[in-house]
C-alpha positions as semicolon CSV with decimal commas, in nm:
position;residue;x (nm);y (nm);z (nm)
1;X;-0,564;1,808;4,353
2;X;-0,359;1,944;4,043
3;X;-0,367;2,290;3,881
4;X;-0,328;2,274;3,551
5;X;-0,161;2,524;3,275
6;X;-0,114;2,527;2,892
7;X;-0,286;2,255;2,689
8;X;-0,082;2,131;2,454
9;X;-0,137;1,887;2,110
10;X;-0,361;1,579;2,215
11;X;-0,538;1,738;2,409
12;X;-0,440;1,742;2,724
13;X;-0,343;1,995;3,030
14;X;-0,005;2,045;3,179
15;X;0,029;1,954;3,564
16;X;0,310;1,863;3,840
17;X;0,228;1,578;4,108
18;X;0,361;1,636;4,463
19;X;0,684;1,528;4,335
20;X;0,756;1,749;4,056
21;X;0,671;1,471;3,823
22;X;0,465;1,618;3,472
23;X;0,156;1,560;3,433
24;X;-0,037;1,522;3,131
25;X;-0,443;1,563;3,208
26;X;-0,744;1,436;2,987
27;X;-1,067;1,665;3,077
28;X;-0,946;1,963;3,174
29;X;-0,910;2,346;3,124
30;X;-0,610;2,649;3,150
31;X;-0,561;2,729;3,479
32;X;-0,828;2,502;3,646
33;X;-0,803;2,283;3,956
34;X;-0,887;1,973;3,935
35;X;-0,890;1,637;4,074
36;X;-0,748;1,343;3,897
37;X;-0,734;1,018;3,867
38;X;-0,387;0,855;3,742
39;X;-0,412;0,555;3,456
40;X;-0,056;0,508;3,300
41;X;0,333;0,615;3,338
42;X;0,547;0,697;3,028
43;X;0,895;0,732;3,087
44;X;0,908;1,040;3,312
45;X;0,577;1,176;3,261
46;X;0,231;1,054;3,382
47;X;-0,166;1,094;3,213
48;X;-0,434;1,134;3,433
49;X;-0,789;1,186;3,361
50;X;-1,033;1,485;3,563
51;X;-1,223;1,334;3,807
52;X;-1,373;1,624;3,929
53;X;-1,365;2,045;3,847
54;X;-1,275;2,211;4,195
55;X;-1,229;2,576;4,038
56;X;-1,428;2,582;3,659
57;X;-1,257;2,791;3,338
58;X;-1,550;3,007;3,214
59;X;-1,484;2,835;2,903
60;X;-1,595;2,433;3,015
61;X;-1,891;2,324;2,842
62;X;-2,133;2,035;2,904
63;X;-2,062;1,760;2,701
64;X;-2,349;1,647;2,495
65;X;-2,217;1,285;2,404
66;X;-2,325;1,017;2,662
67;X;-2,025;0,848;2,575
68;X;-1,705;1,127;2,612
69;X;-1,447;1,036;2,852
70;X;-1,487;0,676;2,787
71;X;-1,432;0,662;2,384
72;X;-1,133;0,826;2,276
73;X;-1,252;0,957;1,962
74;X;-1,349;1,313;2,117
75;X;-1,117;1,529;2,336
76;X;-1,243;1,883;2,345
77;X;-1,638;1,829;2,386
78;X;-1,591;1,980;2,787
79;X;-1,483;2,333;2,613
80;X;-1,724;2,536;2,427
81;X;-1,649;2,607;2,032
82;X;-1,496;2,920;2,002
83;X;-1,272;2,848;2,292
84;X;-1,142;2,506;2,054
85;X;-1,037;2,742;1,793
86;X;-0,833;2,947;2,077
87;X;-0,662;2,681;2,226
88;X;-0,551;2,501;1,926
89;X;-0,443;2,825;1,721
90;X;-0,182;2,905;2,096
91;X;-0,073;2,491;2,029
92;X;0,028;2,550;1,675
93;X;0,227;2,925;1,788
94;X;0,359;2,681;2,071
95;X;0,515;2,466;1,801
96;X;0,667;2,718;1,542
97;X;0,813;2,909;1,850
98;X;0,978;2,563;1,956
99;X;1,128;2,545;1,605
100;X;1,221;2,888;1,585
101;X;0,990;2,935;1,290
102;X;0,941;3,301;1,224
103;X;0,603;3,419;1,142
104;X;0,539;3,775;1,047
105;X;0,148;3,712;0,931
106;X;-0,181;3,644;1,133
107;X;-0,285;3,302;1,177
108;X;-0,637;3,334;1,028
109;X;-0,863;3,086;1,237
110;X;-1,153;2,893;1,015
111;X;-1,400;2,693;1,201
112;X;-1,727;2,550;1,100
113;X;-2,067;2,653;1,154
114;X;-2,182;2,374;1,300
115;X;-1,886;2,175;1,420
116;X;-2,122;1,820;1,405
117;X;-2,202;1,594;1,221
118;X;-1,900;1,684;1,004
119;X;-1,757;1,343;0,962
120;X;-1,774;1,191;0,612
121;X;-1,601;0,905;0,670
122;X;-1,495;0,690;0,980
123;X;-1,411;0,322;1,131
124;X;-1,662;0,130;1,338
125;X;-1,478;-0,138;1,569
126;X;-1,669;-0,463;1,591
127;X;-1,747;-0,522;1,993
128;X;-1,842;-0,835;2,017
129;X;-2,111;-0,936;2,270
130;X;-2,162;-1,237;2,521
131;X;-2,292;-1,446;2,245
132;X;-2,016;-1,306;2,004
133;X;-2,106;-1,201;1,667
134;X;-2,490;-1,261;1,775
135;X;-2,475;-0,967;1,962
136;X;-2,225;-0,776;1,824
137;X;-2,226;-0,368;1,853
138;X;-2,008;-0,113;1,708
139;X;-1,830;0,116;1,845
140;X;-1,458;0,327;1,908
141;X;-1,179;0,248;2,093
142;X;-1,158;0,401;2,434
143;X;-0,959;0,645;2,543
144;X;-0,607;0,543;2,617
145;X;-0,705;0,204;2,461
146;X;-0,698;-0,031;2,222
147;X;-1,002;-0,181;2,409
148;X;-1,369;-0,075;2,227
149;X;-1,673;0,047;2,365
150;X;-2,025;-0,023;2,187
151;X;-2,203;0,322;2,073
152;X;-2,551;0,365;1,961
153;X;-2,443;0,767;1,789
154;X;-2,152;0,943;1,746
155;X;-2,199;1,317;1,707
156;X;-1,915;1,423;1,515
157;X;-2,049;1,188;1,164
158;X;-2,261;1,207;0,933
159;X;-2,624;1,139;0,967
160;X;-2,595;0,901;0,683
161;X;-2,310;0,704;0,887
162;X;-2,504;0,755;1,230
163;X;-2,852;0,674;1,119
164;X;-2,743;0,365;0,958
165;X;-2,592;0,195;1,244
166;X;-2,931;0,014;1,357
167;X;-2,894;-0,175;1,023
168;X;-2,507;-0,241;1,050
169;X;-2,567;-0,366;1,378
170;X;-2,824;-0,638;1,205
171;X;-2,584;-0,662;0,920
172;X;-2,296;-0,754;1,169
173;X;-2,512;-1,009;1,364
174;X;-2,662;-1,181;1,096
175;X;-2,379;-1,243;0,796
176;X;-2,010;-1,157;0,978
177;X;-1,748;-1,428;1,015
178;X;-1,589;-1,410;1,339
179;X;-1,259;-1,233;1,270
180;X;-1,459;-0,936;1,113
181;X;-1,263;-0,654;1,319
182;X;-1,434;-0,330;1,114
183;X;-1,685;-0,180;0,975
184;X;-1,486;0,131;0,709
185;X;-1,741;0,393;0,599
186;X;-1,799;0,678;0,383
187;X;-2,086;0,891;0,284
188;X;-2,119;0,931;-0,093
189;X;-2,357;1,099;-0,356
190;X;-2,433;1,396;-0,127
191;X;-2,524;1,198;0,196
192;X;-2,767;0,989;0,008
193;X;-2,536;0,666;-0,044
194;X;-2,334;0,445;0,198
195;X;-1,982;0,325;0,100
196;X;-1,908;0,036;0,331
197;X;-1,577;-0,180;0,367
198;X;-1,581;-0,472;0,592
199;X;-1,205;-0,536;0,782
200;X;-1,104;-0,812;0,655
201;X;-1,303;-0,800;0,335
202;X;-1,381;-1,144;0,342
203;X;-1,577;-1,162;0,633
204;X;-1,903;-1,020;0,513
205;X;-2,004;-1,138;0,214
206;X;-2,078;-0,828;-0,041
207;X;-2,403;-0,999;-0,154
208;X;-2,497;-1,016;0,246
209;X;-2,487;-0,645;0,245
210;X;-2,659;-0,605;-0,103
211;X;-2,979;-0,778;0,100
212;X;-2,936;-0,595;0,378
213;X;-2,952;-0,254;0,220
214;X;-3,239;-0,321;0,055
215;X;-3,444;-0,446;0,383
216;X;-3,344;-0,136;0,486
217;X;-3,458;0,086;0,205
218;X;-3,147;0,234;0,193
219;X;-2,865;0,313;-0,064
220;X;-2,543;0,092;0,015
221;X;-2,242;0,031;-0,186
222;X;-1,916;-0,204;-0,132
223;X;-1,680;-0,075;-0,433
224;X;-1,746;0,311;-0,479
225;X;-1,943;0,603;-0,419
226;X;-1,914;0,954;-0,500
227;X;-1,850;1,325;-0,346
228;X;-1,890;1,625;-0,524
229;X;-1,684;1,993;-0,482
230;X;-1,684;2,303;-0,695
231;X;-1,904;2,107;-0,962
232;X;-1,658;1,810;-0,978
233;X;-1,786;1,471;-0,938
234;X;-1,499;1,232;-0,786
235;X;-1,489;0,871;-0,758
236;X;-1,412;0,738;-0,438
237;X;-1,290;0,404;-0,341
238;X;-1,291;0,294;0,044
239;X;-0,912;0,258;0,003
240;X;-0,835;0,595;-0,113
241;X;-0,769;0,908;0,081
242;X;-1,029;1,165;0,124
243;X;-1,104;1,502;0,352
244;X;-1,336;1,340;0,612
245;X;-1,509;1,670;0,677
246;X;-1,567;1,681;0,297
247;X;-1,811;2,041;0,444
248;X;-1,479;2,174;0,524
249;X;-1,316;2,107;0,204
250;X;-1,381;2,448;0,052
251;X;-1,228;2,620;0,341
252;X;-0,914;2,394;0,328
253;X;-0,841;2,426;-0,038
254;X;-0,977;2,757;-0,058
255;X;-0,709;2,852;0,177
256;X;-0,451;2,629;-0,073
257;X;-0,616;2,809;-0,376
258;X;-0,541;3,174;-0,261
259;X;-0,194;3,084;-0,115
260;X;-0,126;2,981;-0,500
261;X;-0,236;3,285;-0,628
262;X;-0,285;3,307;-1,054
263;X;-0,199;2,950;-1,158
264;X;-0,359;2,993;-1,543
265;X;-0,122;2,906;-1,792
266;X;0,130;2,787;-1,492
267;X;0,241;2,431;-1,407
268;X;0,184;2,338;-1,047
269;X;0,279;2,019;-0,923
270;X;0,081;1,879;-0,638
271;X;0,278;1,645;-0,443
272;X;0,071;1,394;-0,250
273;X;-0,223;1,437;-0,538
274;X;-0,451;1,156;-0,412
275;X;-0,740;1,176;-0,642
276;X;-0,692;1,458;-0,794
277;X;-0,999;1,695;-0,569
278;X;-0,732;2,026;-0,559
279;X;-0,586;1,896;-0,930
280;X;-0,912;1,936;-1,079
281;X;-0,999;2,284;-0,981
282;X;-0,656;2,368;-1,041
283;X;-0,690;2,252;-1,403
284;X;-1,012;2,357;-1,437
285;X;-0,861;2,706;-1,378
286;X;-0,607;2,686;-1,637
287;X;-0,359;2,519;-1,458
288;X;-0,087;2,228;-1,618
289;X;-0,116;1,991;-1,307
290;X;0,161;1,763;-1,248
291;X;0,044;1,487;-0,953
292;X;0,258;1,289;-0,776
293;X;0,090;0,995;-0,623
294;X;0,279;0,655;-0,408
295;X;-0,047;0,510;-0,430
296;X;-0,124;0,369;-0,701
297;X;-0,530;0,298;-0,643
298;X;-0,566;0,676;-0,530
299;X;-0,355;0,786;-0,887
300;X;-0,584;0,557;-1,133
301;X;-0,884;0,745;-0,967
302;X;-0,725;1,075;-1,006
303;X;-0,666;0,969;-1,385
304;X;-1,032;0,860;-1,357
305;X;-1,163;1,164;-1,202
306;X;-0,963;1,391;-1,479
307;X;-1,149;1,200;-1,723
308;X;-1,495;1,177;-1,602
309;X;-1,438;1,613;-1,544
310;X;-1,332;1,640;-1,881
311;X;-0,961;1,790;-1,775
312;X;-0,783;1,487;-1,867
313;X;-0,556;1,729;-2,090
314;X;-0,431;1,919;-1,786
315;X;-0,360;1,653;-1,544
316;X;-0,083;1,356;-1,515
317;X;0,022;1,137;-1,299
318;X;0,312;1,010;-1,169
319;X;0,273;0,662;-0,973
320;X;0,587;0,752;-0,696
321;X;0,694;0,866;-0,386
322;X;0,762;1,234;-0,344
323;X;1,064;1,191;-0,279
324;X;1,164;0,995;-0,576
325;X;1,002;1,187;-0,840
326;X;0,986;1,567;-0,688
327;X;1,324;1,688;-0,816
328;X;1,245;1,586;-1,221
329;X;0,862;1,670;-1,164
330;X;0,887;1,983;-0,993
331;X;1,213;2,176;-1,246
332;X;1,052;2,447;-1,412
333;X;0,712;2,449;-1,199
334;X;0,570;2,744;-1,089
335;X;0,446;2,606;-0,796
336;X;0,421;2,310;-0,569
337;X;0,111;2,206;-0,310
338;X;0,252;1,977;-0,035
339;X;-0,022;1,795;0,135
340;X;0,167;1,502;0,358
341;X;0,066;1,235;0,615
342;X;0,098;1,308;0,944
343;X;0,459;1,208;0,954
344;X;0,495;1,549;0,732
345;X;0,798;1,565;0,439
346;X;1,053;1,313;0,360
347;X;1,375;1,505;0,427
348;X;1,480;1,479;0,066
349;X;1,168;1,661;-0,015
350;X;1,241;1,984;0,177
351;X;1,547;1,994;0,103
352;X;1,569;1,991;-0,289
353;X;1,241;2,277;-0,224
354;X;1,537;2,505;-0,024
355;X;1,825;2,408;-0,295
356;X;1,550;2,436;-0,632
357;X;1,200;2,467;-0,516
358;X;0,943;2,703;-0,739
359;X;0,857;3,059;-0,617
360;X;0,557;2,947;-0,470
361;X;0,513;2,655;-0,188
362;X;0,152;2,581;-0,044
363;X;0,168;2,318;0,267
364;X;-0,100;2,165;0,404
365;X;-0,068;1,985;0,696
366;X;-0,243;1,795;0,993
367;X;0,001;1,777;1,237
368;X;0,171;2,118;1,395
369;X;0,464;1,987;1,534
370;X;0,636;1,779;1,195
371;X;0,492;2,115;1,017
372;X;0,689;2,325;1,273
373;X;1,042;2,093;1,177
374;X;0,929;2,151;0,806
375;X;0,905;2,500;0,815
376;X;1,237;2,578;0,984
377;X;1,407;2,445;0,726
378;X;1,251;2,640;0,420
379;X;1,192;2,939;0,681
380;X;1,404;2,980;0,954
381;X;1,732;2,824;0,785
382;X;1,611;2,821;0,430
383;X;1,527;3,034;0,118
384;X;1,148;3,110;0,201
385;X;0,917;3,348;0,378
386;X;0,559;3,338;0,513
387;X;0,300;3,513;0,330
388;X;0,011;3,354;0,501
389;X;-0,097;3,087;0,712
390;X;-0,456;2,994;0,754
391;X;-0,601;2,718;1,053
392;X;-0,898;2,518;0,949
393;X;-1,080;2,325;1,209
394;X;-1,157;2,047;1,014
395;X;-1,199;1,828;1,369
396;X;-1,403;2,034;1,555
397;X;-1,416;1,833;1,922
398;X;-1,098;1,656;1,884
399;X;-0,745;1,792;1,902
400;X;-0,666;1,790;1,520
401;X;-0,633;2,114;1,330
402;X;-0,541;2,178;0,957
403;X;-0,258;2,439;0,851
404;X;-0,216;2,594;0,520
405;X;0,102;2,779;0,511
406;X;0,155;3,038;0,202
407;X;0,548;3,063;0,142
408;X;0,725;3,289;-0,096
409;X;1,083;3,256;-0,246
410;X;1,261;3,507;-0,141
411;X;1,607;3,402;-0,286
């Protein structure tokens, strides 16, 4: 029996065993008691999973998936919505206040209206069955595995992706080689159109799928599709980066767009540019949009998708890291959007923004705690201030949240 305290980024509850060991707790709620069951030891700390609720938060909901608790794509599906947006905005204070990042503005707290179904894009495991590929399934890894388990729905993506996995199932069965791993999807053309990559490529053939999708009636492609925003068409290739909750997009770069105030007749650079979706509504605004792109698929499609919106005049590219190319790409800019992996900014990048950076900074970011580190150094230690910060709940049942974070040069 373990009472539990703060949740904290993963999702999990704080907790002591007998011993004074930590506890980290899958399932669980602020200030419940619970009984758990312990699974693995890292270093100093243990995870545990609820076995069973012996005093209830008034904010636990009844999970709706047959399948949460054993696939580890969903964490939050025991607490009801509004309680989500709570606990992660208190993760993301917890973080800046552990970097000593001071924040003077609200957080302003976006979530969706209906936080399912939201998933544009995902990767299906391949479980193989008794007979192997001849009964094949597909399916997530489990939680606090790398071993899948077979699912028949998943809640959190799109009905296109959902209501096509009867037919990827058949696909799987009938045409996959044996070291087929994945299935890679993406809903295109509005929901109407399926963009499918097999991992490896080479073990379903693409003509095996062509056959397939038209059995099926149904709209399947293996080389590109394409998603829509703000009346911008974008290609999209399965290897390129895009929003997964492509619903939530306007609230995430609305957020971006604001925090960048007037940008006509201005030269922004946006720094990690992928395919150009905030470049083109940038320069479709008047902007001069500088992208810098490492990869070099996503920054031919950005080129592409300047074309096909006819803003090819206000957007170029520039095939390199951040890093690399920041400091001769970003003298004389008004502005700079930072939108990073999960690892956040290259060090080199932060600091030639606190030595020469523009007077406006927008970050986006996915991960609180590297966004924390970030922002003490242009904040706390460094030459900017906070003018707004906005959380979008682009995950709604997992863990993830988005930032945007407004800063102004102050010196």
């Amino acid at each position: 029996m373990v009472t539990v305290g703060a949740m904290v980024h993963g999702g999990v509850c704080l907790g002591r065993l007998d011993d004074g060991s930590a506890l980290f707790v899958d399932g669980a709620l602020p200030d419940e008691t619970v009984e758990v069951e312990l699974h693995h030891r890292k270093g100093r700390v243990w995870f545990a999973r609820t076995t069973e609720v012996l005093s209830r938060s008034a904010h636990r909901a009844v999970p709706p998936c047959p399948y949460y608790g054993e696939c580890g794509g969903c964490q939050l599906q025991h607490v009801d919505y509004a309680h989500q947006l709570e606990l992660k905005k208190e993760i993301v204070r917890d973080a800046l206040r552990r970097q000593h990042v001071p924040i003077d503005v609200d957080l302003v707290v976006h979530g969706m209206d209906d936080p399912w179904r939201y998933r544009w894009r995902g990767e299906f495991h391949v479980v193989p069955g008794e007979a192997g590929m001849a009964d094949a399934r597909l399916g997530f890894n489990r939680m606090r595995s790398w071993r899948p388990v077979a699912v028949d729905d998943c809640l959190i993506h799109h009905p296109r992706i959902a209501g096509s996995l009867a037919q990827l199932r058949a696909l799987v069965r009938e045409a996959a080689g044996p070291e087929l791993t994945a299935l890679h999807l993406t809903a295109g053309e509005d929901g109407d159109e399926l963009l499918l990559r097999p991992r490896p490529q080479s073990a379903l053939p693409a003509a095996a799928v062509d056959a397939r999708s038209l059995a099926a009636d149904q709209r399947w492609s293996t080389t590109f599709t394409t998603l829509h925003w703000r009346g911008h068409s974008f290609r999209v290739s399965p290897e390129t980066f895009v929003q997964v909750n492509w619903d939530g997009l306007e609230a995430l770069y609305g957020a971006a767009l604001r925090g960048l105030g007037e940008t006509a007749g201005r030269t922004v650079v946006d720094a990690y540019a992928g395919i150009a979706v905030l470049a083109c509504e940038l320069g479709a605004n008047g902007a001069s949009v500088v992208c810098i792109e490492s990869n070099r698929d996503s920054a031919r499609l950005g080129l592409l998708n300047a074309e096909m919106n006819g803003l090819r005049g206000a957007i170029r590219y520039i095939a390199a890291a951040v890093e690399d190319a920041l400091p001769a790409a970003g003298a004389g800019a008004d502005a700079v959007v930072l939108d990073p992996p999960r690892a956040g900014c290259d060090p080199r990048v932060t600091a030639w923004l606190a030595l020469a950076g523009p007077p406006r900074v927008v970050y986006v970011s996915c991960d609180p705690a590297t966004l924390a580190r970030d922002l003490r150094i242009l904040t706390g230690s460094g030459p900017y201030s906070v003018d707004g910060y906005d959380l979008v709940d682009m995950f709604p049942q997992t863990h993830h949240i988005e930032s945007v974070v407004s800063l102004r040069r102050e010196i």
